[in-house]
C-alpha positions, -999 to +999 in steps of 0.1 A: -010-469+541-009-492+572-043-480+583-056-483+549-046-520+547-058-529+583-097-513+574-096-529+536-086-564+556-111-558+581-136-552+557-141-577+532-159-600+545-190-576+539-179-560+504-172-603+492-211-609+506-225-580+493-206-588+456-219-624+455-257-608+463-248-586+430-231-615+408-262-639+419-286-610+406-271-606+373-277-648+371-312-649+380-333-652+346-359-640+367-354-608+377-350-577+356-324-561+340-295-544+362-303-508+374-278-496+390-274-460+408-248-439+423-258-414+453-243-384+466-259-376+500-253-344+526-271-340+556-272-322+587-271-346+620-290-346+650-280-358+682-307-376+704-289-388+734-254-376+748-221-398+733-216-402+773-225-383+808-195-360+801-201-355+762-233-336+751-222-332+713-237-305+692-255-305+658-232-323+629-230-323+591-223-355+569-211-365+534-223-400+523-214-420+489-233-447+477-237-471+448-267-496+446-277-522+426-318-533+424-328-568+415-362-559+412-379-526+401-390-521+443-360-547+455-324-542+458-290-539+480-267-509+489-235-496+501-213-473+506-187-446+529-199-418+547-182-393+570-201-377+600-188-347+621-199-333+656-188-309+678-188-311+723-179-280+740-169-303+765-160-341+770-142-365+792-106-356+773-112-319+772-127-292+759-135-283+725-133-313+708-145-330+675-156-362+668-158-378+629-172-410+628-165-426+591-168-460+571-189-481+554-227-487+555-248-516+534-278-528+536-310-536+516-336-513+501-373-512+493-395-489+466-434-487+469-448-467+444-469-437+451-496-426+423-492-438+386-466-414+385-426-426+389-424-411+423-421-437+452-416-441+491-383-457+494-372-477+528-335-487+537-322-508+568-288-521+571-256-521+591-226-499+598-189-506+598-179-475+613-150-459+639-150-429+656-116-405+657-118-382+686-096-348+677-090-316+693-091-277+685-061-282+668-069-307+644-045-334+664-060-371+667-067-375+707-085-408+704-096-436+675-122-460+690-114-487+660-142-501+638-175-514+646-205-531+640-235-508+643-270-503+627-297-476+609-330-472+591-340-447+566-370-437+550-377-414+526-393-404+489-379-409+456-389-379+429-370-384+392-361-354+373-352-367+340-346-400+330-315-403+346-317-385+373-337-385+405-339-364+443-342-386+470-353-367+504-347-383+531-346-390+571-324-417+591-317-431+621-284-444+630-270-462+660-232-465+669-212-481+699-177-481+703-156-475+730-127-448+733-092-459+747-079-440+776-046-457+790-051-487+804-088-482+800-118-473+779-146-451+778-179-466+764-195-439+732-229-443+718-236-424+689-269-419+683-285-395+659-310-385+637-299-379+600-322-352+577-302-357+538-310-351+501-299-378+476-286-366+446-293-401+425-275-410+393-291-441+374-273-457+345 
């Protein structure tokens, strides 16, 4: 519960901007009606640089929830939790050890309509607030870097199946620093990787 608190805490400065973004949407005589979506995203993860010269992490899988809101019929914001896990058959604490990065992504999003058709290109960019727990073969917690500012792009086409409901294909790039603590020291992580997901879309 303590580590709940501290993340909500450290949080909301992002989740009270990105709610005023919303609220001033839904004021703005100008724009069109709300359409809003919820996304379910898995993808499969892939590493382009080591976390650090002693950790070469293997190919990872990822969940990722998110709920958007669109201003415009191409314009709107996002956000949402994801959980990432990779793999290093060895690293600077050991061997055999998995790392999970989690927390909260937001950011805005772009549509640019393909054909006459309601199947469009759809662009993302935004930021991360996101830790990484560092655990080993036997599911114990070795090392928790703490959150952090990071950063991603996404790209990707949008193909509706009903009225409702839409696919949403998709590749990404994402971009994460943080830095373990060992003792009375640290050792610097970058977590950089290349993301390959279907979006499962819900719009209501």
């Amino acid at each position: 519960m303590k580590t709940f608190l501290k993340n909500f805490s450290a949080n909301r400065t992002w989740m009270i901007g990105m709610l005023f973004a919303m609220l001033v949407g839904f004021s703005h005589n100008g724009w069109s009606q709300s359409n809003w979506s919820l996304e379910f995203r898995p993808g499969a993860n892939f590493p382009v640089s080591d976390l650090n010269n002693n950790t070469q992490l293997k190919t990872g899988f990822g969940l990722e929830g998110i709920v958007s809101y669109n201003f415009m019929t191409q314009f709107g914001i996002y956000a949402g939790w994801s959980w990432n896990k990779f793999s290093a058959d060895q690293s600077f604490a050991g061997p055999n050890m998995d790392f999970e990065e989690t927390g909260y992504t937001y950011g805005i999003q772009y549509f640019i309509p393909v054909g006459t058709g309601d199947t469009r290109v759809f662009v993302r960019a935004g930021g991360l607030w996101n830790h990484i727990e560092m655990e080993n073969s036997n599911g114990e917690l070795v090392h928790d870097t703490g959150h952090g500012f990071g950063w991603q792009v996404e790209t990707g086409i949008s193909v509706p199946l009903s009225e409702r409901w839409k696919i949403q294909p998709g590749i990404r790039y994402r971009s994460l620093s943080r830095d373990f603590p060992t003792g009375n020291t640290s050792v610097e992580g970058n977590l950089n990787y290349i993301s390959l997901g279907l979006g499962i879309v819900y719009s209501f």
